[in-house]
C-alpha positions as CSV (number, residue, x, y, z in Angstrom):
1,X,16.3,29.7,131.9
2,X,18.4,29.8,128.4
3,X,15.7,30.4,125.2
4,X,16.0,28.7,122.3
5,X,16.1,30.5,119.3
6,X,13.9,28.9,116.5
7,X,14.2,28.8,113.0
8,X,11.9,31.9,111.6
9,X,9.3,31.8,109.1
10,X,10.1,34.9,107.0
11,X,7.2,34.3,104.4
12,X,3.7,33.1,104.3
13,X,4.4,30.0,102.4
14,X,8.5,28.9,104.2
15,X,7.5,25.6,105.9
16,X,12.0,24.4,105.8
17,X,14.9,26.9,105.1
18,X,18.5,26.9,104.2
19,X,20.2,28.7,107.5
20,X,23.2,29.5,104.7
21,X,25.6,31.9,107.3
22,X,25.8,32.4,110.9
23,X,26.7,36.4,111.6
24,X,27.3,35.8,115.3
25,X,29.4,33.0,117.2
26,X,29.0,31.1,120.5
27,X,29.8,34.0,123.5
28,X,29.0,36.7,121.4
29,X,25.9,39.2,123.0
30,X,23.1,40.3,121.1
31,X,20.2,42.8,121.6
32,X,17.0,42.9,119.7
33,X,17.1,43.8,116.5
34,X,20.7,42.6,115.9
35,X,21.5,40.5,113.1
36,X,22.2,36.6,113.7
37,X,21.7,34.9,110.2
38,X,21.1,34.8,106.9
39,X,18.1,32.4,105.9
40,X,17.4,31.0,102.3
41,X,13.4,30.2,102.5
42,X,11.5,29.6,99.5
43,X,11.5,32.9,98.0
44,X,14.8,34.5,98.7
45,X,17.8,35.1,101.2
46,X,16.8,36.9,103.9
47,X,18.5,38.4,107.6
48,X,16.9,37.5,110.5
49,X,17.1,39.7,113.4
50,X,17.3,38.9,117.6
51,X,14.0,39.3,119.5
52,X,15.6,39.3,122.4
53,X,18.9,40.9,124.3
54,X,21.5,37.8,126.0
55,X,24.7,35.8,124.6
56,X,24.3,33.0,122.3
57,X,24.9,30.2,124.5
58,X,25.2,27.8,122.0
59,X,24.6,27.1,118.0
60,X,22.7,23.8,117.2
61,X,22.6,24.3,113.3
62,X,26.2,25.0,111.7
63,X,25.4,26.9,109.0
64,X,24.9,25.4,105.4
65,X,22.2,23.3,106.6
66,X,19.1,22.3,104.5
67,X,15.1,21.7,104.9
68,X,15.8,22.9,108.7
69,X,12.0,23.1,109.2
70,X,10.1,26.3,110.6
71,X,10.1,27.0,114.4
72,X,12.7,23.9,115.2
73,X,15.3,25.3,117.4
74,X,18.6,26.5,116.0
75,X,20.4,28.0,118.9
76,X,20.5,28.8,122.6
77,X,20.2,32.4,124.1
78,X,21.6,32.9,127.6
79,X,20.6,35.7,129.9
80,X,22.6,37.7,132.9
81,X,23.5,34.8,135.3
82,X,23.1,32.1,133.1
83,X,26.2,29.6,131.4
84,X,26.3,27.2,128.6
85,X,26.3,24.2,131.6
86,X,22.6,25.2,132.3
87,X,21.3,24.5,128.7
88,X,19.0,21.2,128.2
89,X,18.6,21.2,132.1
90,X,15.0,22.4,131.6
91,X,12.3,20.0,133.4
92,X,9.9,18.6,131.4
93,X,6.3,19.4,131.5
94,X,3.8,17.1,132.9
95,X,3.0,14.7,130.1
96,X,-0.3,15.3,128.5
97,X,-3.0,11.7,128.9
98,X,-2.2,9.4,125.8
99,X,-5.7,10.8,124.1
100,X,-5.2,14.2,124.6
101,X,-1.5,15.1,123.8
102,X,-0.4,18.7,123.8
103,X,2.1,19.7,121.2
104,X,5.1,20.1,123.0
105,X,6.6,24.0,123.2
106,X,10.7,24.4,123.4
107,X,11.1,25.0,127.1
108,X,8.9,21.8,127.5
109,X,11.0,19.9,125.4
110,X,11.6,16.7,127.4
111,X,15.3,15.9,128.9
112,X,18.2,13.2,127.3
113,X,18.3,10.7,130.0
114,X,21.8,11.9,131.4
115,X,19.9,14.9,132.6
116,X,17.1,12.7,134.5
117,X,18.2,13.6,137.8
118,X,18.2,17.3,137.1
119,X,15.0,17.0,135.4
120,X,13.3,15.6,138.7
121,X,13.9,19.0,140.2
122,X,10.4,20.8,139.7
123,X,10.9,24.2,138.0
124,X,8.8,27.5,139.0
125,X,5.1,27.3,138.1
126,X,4.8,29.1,134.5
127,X,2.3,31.9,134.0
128,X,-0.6,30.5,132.8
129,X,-3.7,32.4,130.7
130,X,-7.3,32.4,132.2
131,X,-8.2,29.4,130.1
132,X,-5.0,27.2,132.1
133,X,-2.8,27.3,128.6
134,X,0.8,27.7,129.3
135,X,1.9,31.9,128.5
136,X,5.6,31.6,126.7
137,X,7.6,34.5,127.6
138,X,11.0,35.5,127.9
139,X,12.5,35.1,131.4
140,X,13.3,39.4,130.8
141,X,9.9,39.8,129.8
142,X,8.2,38.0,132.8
143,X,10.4,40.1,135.1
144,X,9.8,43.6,133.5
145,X,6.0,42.6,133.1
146,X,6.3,42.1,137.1
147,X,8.0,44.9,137.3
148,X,5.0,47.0,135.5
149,X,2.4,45.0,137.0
150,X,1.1,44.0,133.8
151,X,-0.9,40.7,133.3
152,X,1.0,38.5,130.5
153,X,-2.5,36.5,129.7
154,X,-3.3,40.0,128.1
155,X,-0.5,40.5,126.0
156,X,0.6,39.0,122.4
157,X,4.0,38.3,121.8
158,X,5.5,39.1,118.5
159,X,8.7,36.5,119.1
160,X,8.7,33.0,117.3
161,X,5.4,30.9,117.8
162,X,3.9,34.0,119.7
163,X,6.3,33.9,122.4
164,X,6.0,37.3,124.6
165,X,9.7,39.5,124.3
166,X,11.1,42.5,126.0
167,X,9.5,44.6,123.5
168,X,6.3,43.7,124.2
169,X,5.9,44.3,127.4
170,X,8.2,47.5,127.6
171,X,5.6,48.9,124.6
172,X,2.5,47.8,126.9
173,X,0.4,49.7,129.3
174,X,-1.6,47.8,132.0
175,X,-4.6,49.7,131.2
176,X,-4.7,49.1,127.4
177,X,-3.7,45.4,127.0
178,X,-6.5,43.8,125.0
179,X,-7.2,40.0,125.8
180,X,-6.3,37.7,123.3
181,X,-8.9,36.1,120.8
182,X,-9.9,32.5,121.6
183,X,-7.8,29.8,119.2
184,X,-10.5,28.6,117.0
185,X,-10.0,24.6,116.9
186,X,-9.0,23.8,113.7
187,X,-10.3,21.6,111.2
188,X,-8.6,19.1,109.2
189,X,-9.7,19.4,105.9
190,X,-9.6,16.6,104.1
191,X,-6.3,16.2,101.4
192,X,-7.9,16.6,97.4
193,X,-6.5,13.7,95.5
194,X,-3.2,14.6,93.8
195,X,-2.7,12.0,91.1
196,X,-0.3,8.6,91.0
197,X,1.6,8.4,94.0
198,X,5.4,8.8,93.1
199,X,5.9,4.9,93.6
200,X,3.4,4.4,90.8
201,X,4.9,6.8,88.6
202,X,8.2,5.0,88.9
203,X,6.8,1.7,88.1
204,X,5.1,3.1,85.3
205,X,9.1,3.9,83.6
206,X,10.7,0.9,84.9
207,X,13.2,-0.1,82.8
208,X,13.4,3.8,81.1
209,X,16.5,6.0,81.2
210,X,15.6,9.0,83.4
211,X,17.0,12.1,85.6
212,X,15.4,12.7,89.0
213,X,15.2,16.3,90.1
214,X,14.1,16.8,93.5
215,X,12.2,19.7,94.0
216,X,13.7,22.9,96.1
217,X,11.4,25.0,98.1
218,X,10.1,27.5,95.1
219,X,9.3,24.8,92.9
220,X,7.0,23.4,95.8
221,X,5.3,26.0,96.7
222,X,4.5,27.1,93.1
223,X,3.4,23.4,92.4
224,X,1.2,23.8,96.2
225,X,0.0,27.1,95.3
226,X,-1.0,26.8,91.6
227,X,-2.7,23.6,91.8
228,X,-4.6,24.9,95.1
229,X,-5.6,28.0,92.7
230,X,-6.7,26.0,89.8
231,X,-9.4,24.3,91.8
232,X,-10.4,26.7,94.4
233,X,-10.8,29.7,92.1
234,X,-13.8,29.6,89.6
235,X,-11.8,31.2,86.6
236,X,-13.5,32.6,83.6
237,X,-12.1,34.1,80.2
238,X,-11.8,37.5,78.3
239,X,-10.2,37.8,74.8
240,X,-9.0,41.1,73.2
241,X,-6.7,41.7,70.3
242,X,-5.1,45.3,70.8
243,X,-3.9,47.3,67.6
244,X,0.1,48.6,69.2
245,X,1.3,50.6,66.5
246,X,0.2,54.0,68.1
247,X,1.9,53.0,71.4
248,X,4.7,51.5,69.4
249,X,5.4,55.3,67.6
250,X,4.6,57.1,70.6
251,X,7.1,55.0,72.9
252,X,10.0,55.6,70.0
253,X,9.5,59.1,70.3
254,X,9.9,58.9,74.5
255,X,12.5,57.0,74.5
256,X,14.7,59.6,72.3
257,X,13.4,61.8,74.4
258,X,14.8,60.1,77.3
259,X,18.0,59.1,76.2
260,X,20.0,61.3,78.0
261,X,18.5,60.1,81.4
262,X,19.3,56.3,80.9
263,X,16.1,55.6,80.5
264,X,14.3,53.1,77.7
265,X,10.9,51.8,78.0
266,X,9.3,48.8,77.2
267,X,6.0,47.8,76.1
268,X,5.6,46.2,79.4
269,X,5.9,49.7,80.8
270,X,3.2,50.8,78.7
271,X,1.4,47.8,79.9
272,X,1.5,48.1,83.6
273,X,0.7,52.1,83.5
274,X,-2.9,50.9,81.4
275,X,-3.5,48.2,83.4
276,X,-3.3,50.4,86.6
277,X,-4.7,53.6,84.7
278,X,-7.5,50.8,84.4
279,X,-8.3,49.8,87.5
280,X,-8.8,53.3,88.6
281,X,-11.4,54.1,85.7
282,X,-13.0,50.9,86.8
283,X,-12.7,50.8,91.0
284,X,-15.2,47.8,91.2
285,X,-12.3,45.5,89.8
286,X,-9.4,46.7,92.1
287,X,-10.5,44.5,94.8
288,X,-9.3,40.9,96.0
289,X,-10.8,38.1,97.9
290,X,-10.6,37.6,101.7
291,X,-12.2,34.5,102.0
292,X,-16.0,35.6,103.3
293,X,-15.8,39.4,101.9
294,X,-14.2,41.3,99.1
295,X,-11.3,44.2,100.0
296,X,-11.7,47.2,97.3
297,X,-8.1,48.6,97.1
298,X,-7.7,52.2,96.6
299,X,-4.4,52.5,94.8
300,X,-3.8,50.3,92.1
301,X,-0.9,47.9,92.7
302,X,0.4,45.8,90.1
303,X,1.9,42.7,90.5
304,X,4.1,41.9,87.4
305,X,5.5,37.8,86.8
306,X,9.8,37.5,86.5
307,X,10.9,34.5,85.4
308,X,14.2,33.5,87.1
309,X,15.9,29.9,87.2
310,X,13.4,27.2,89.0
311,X,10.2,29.1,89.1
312,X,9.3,33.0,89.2
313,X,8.7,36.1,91.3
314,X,5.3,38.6,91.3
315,X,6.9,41.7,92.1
316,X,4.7,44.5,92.9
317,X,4.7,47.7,91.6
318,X,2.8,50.4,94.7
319,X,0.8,53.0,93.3
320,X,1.2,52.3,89.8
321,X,-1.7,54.4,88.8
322,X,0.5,57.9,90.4
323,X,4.3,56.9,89.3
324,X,5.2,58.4,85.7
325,X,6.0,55.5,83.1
326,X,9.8,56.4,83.5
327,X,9.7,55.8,87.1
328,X,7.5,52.4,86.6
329,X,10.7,51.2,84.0
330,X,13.1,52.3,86.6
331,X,11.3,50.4,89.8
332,X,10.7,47.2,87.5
333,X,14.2,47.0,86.1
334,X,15.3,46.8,89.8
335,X,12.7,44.4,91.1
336,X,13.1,42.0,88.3
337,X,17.3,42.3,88.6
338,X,16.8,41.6,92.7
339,X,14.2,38.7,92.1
340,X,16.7,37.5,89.7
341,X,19.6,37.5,92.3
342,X,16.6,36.3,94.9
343,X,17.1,39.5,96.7
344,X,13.6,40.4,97.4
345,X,11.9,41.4,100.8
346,X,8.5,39.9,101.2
347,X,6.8,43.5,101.4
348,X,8.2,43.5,97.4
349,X,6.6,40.6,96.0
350,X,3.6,40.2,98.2
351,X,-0.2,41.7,98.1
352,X,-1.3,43.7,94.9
353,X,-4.6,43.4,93.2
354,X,-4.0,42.6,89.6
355,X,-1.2,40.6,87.7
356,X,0.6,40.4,84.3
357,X,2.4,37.7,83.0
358,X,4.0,38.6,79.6
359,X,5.4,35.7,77.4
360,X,5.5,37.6,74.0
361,X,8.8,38.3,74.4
362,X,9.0,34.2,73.9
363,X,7.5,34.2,70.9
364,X,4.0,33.2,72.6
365,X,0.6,34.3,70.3
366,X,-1.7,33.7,72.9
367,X,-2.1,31.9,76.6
368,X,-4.3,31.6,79.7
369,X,-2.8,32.4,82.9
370,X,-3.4,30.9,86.7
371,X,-4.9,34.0,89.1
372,X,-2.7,34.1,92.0
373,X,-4.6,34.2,95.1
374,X,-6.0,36.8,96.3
375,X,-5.5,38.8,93.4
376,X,-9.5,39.2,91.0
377,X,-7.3,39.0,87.5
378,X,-4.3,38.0,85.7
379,X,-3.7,39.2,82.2
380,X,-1.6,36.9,80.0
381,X,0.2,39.1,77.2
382,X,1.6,37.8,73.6
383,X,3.9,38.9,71.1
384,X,2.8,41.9,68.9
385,X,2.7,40.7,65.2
386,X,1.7,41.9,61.6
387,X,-1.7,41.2,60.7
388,X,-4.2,42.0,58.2
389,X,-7.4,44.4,59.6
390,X,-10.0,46.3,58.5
391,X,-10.3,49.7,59.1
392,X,-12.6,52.6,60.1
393,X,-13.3,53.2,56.5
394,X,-13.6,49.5,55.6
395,X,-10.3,49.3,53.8
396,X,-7.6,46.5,54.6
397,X,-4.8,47.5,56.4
398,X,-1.8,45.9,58.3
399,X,-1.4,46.5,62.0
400,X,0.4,45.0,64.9
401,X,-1.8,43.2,66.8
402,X,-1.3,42.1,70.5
403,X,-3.3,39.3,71.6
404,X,-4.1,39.3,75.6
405,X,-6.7,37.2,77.9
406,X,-7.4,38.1,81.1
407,X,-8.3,35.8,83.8
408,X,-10.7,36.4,86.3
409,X,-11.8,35.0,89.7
410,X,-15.6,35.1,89.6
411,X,-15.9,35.7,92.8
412,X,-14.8,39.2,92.8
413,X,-15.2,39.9,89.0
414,X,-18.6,39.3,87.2
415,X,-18.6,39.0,83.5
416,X,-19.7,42.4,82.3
417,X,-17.3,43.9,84.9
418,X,-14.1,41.9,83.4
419,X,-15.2,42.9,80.1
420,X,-15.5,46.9,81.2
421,X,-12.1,46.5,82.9
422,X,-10.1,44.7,80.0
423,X,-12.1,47.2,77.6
424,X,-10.5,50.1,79.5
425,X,-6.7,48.7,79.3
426,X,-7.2,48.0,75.5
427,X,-8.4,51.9,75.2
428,X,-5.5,52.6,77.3
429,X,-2.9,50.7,75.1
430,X,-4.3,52.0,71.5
431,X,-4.5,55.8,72.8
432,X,-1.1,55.6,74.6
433,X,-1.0,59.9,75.4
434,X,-3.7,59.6,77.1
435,X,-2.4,57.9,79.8
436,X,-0.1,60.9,80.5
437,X,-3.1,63.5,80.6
């Protein structure tokens, strides 16, 4: 029977998309791993790839399309035998009793009432699991698993919504299918309150001049994800100021050094390599949460905020503790130019154990940043500026002083722990050779 292809979540947090360009047409025949659209989720624009071999029977989204939600249908894939007259012909499943309604899967989808008379015609009994739930497979993959003598109920599909593919089963061997885990039920949680509904906020300006700006995807999940931070994480505090005129002199003298390669560093640079050098000196700190346990990372990746029009990136920087400081400019230059253009793959901007978030290039003294989930820290950088200090030998001097705050999730990062790890970056910083030894 024709398989409808569904509209992909390609990150964690894509509930809707923008399907911005078709790359095949109606007729033309695909195999897995072709390439059949490009996809503008919440983070970036993105090529999604077949599951499956057939023709595309027929397209039900014409490109351009917006807020097409995750796992609605958005075309038709035929296989050997099969024409475009045979698509929405599908029977319906038996209804589920009024109390107990099943949510309805896309080759149950019931029929328009011009196809009632084909409907009535009862379809071949689908495979079912042990537990009497429906298996979704491909029509190929049913056969070849036939063909193998493998039992579907043990497999797990890797296509849309779990559905079993050709892969799958080709990959499998009879004796080493696992059984799937038992669906937990899930549980509702109960919705915080959010503030005035957007009806009261309106009648609140009645009668005011004002601009509505609806809110695209990013801007929604940052708003989702941020506020869902603030009040699930137990943040806590940690104040340095960090003395950069060492690190200052000692990056002028690199980057004439490194002139003839291209390459100028930044203080950011500087800041990513301590950071990372820092999490190494102190292993306790790389970790993140996972919900009923703590995951201690062994490499230190750092996760580094871009601003870019409506919102921002976290692109992370593998390894950062092993990659020399020219290399760490080089990688970020490209990540933040890509996040920019919203060219990012997921694997770029997601995971990481540690952030920074640098406004001192805005002028910013001082801030508190939001952890991002499941990072342990964030450390919120400001601008490097003259100040008076007193030195070693009790004599005032005049430095440039960087003012940072780190914020910490509690649950992974005890006080005296924070404090060891942002004491480690600030040694870092203010003894910058070091950090090549």
């Amino acid at each position: 029977m024709p398989t409808e292809i569904l509209m992909p979540a390609l990150s964690p947090t894509m509930e809707e998309g923008t399907l911005a360009k078709w790359l095949v047409k109606e007729g033309d025949t695909v195999a897995s791993g072709d390439l059949l659209a490009e996809i503008e989720t919440d983070k970036a624009t993105m090529e999604f790839e077949a599951v499956d071999e057939g023709v595309i029977g027929k397209i039900l989204i014409p490109e351009g399309s917006e807020g097409v939600k995750v796992n609605s249908p958005i075309a038709v894939l035929l296989e050997d035998g099969e024409s475009a007259d045979d698509i929405g012909t599908t029977p319906a499943a038996p209804a589920a009793a009024a109390d107990e309604a099943a949510p309805v899967a896309p080759e149950e989808a019931a029929p328009a009432p011009a196809q009632a008379a084909a409907a009535a015609t009862p379809a071949p009994a689908a495979p079912q699991g042990a537990d009497g739930n429906r298996i979704f497979a491909s029509p190929l993959a049913r056969r070849i698993a036939a063909d193998k003598g493998l039992d579907l109920a043990q497999l797990n599909g890797s296509g849309p919504r779990g559905r079993i593919v050709k892969a799958d089963v080709e990959n499998a061997k009879p004796q080493a299918a696992a059984a799937p885990a038992a669906a937990a039920p899930a549980t509702a949680a109960a919705a915080a309150p959010t503030g005035p509904s957007t009806d009261q906020v309106a009648r609140m300006y009645e009668g005011r001049t004002y601009e509505e700006v609806k809110l695209d995807g990013m801007r929604k999940t940052i708003a989702a994800r941020l506020t869902e931070a603030k009040q699930t994480v137990p943040h806590f505090y940690l104040r340095r100021d960090i003395q950069l005129d060492a690190l200052l002199k000692f990056r002028g003298e690199l980057n004439k050094q490194l002139e003839a390669r291209g390459v100028k560093l930044s203080v950011n640079d500087f800041i990513i390599k301590a950071c990372a050098l820092a999490l190494q000196a102190v292993p306790d700190a790389n970790a993140v949460w996972a919900g009923d346990r703590v995951l201690k990372m062994e490499a230190s990746d750092v996760a580094v905020a871009v601003a870019i029009e409506g919102g921002l990136f976290t692109p992370v920087l593998q390894n950062s503790d092993t990659k020399s400081l020219s290399t760490l400019s080089t990688e970020m230059k490209d990540l933040a130019k890509r996040a920019r253009d919203r060219k990012l793959a997921p694997h770029e901007y997601q995971g990481g154990s540690f952030a920074i978030s640098n406004l001192g290039m805005f002028g910013i003294d001082n801030f508190d940043a939001i952890v991002n989930p499941p990072h342990a820290g964030i450390l919120a950088v400001g601008a490097g500026v003259k100040k008076p200090v007193v030195g070693a030998d009790g004599e005032l001097a005049v430095a440039t002083v960087m003012s940072v705050t780190m914020s910490v999730d509690h649950r992974v990062i005890d006080g005296a722990l924070g404090a060891e790890l942002l004491n480690a970056i600030k040694d870092n910083l203010e003894n910058p050779m070091m950090m090549l030894a």
